[in-house]
N, C-alpha and C positions, 0 to 999 in steps of 0.2 A: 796328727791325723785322728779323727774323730770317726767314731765307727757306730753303727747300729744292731745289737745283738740279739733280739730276740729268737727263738728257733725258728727255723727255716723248714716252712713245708715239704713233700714228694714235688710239688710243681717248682719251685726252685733249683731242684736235683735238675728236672730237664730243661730247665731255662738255661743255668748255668753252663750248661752243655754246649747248648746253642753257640754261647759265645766263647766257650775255652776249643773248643772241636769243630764246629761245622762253619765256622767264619774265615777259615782256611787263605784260597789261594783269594776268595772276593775280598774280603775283608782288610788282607794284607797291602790289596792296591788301593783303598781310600784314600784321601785326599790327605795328609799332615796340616799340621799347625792350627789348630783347633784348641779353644776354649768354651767347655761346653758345662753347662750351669743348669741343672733338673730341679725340679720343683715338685714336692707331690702332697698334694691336699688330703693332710687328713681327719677331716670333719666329717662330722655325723650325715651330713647330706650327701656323702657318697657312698654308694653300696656296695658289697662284698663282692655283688659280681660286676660293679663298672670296676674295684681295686682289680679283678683277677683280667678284664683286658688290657689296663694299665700296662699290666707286668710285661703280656707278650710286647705294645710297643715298645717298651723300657729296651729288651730284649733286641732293634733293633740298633738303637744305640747304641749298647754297650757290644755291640758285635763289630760296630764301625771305629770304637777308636783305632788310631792310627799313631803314629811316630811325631815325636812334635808336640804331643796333644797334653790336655788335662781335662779332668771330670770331678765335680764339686755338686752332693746332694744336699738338700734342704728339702726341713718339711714346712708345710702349709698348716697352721694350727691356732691357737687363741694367743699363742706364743714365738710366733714366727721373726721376728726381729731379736729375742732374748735365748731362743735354742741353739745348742750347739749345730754346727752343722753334722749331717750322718754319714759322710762318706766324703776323703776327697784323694786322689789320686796322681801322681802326674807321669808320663811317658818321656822319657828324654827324646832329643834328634838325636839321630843314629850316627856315630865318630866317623867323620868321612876317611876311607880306606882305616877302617877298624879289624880288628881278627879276628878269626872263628871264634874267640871267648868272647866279644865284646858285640859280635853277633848273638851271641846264645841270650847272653844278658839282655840285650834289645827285645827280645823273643818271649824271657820271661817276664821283662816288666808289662810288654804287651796285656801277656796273657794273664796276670796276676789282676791290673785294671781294669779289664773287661771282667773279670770273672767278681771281683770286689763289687765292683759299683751296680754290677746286676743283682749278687747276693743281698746287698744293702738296701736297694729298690723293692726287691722283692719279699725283704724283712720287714719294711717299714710297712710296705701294702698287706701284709697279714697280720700285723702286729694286733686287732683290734682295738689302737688308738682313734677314740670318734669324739674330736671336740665339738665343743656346743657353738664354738665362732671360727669364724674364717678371718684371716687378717692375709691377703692376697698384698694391699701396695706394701707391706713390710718387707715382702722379697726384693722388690725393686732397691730397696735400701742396704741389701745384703749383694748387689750384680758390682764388682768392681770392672768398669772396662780395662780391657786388655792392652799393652802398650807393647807387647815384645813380638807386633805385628800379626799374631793368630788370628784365626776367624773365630768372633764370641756367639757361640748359639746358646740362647735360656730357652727351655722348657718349660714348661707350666701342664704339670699333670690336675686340670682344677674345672669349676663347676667355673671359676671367673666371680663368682657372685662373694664379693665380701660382705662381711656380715658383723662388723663392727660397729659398735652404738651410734660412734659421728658420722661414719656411712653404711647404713644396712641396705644392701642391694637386695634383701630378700622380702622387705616389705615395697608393696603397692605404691605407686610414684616416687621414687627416692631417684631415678633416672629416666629423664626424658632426651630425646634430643634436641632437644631446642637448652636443657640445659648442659648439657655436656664442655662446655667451653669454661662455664661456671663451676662445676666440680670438677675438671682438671685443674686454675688456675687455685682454688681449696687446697687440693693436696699439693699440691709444688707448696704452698706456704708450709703446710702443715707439716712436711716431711723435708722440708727445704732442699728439695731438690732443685738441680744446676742444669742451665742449656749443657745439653753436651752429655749427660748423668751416663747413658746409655752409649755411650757414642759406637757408632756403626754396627749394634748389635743384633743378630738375626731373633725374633721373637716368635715361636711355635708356641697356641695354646690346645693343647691336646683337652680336648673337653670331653664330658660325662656325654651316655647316651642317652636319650628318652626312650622308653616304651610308646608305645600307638594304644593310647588309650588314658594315659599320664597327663596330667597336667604339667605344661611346659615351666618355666622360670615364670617368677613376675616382669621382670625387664628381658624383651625379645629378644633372642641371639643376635638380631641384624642392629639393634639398637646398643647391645654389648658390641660387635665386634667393631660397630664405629667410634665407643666410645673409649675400646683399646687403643684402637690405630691411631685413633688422635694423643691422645696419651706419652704411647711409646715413640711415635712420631715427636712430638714435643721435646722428648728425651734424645734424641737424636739417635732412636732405634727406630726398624721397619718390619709391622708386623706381618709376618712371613704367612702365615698360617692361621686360620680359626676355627676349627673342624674336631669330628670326634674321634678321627684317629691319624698316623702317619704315614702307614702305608696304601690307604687308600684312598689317599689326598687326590682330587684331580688335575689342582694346580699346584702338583709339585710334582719333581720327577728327581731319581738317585742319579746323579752322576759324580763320578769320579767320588762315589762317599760322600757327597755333597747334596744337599736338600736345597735344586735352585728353583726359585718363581717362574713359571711359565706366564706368557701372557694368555689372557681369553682371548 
């Protein structure tokens, strides 16, 4: 286990809360057998106060793990395929007809998961680590699909914009949709990724906000989030989510601890 240690702010104190205390009897009925994979961008193009609502969604995840489950953090940085990862966890299934000790133990490793991968979330977002690049497809390279039948959800805490020399999404024309076919069929060679890379995996990109008055990305959100979908799509994942937060997604709703697609 790889861990992320920098001091932890007063707002971690009550984040961690959140999920060791107030995730009780809701939190307890989540859905099991989850493999869930968090991503968090941290490049100089996100700011102190998009890192600090970060944390609070962070905060609904890590309230939701469940029995069955594991949590494995990564950061987004100039070095995103070569970093350790910063957090990883796993919750066992519960011993069927097990004992009051073997209950308790269920109970702490719960509680220890959630409380870890929040603190590490929350360590990383204050850290004031601000690279000068984003390297976004290296994560894809770091997602191992799941085989021991869990549901895999990645997260991407990220602006989406890589900003690597052979793709800089942050200069003027580097993505159009008319090319988008052409720069996915680039990185599958470059990265030698396989039909199937992803397979069945839920993808959430929790993105940065804009001010009203800010100038937006150079490549449009509706032209990013086509050029995800087709992407993850490719990989034999389905991008669930493109929005700039999770709980106040319109096409999604919590059930049973689970983030399902609603249709429009």
């Amino acid at each position: 286990m790889n861990r992320f240690h920098p001091l932890l702010t007063a707002g971690v104190s009550i984040l961690a809360a959140v999920a060791t205390s107030g995730c009780s009897a809701h939190a307890e009925s989540h859905e099991s057998g989850r493999t869930l994979i968090v991503f968090l961008d941290l490049s100089a193009s996100i700011t102190d106060g998009q890192r600090a609502l970060w944390k609070r969604e962070a905060a609904r995840l890590a309230s939701g793990l469940g029995d069955d489950s594991s949590i494995t953090v990564f950061a987004i940085h100039d070095h995103t395929m070569d970093a350790a990862r910063l957090y990883e966890a796993e919750i066992p299934a519960p011993v069927a007809d097990g004992t009051r000790t073997a209950a308790e133990k269920q109970k702490v490793a719960r509680r220890e998961a959630r409380k870890g991968a929040l603190a590490t979330i929350a360590s990383a977002l204050d850290s004031g680590v601000k690279s000068s690049r984003t390297d976004v497809f290296s994560a894809i390279d770091r997602v191992r699909p799941a085989h021991d039948g869990r549901r895999l959800e990645v997260f991407f805490f990220s602006d989406m914009l890589n900003s690597t020399p052979d793709f800089n999404m942050e200069l003027p024309g580097t993505l159009t949709r008319s090319a988008i076919t052409d720069r996915i069929g680039l990185l599958v060679r470059r990265h030698s990724w396989r039909s199937g890379q992803l397979a069945g995996a839920e993808v959430y990109c929790v993105l940065n906000s804009i001010e009203t008055g800010r100038h937006g990305p150079v490549v449009d959100r509706l032209t990013q989030q086509a050029f995800y979908s087709s992407l993850f799509e490719s990989l034999g994942a389905h991008l669930m989510a493109y929005d700039t937060n999770i709980s106040g997604l319109s096409s999604l709703a919590v059930e049973g601890g689970r983030y399902v697609a609603q249709a429009e």
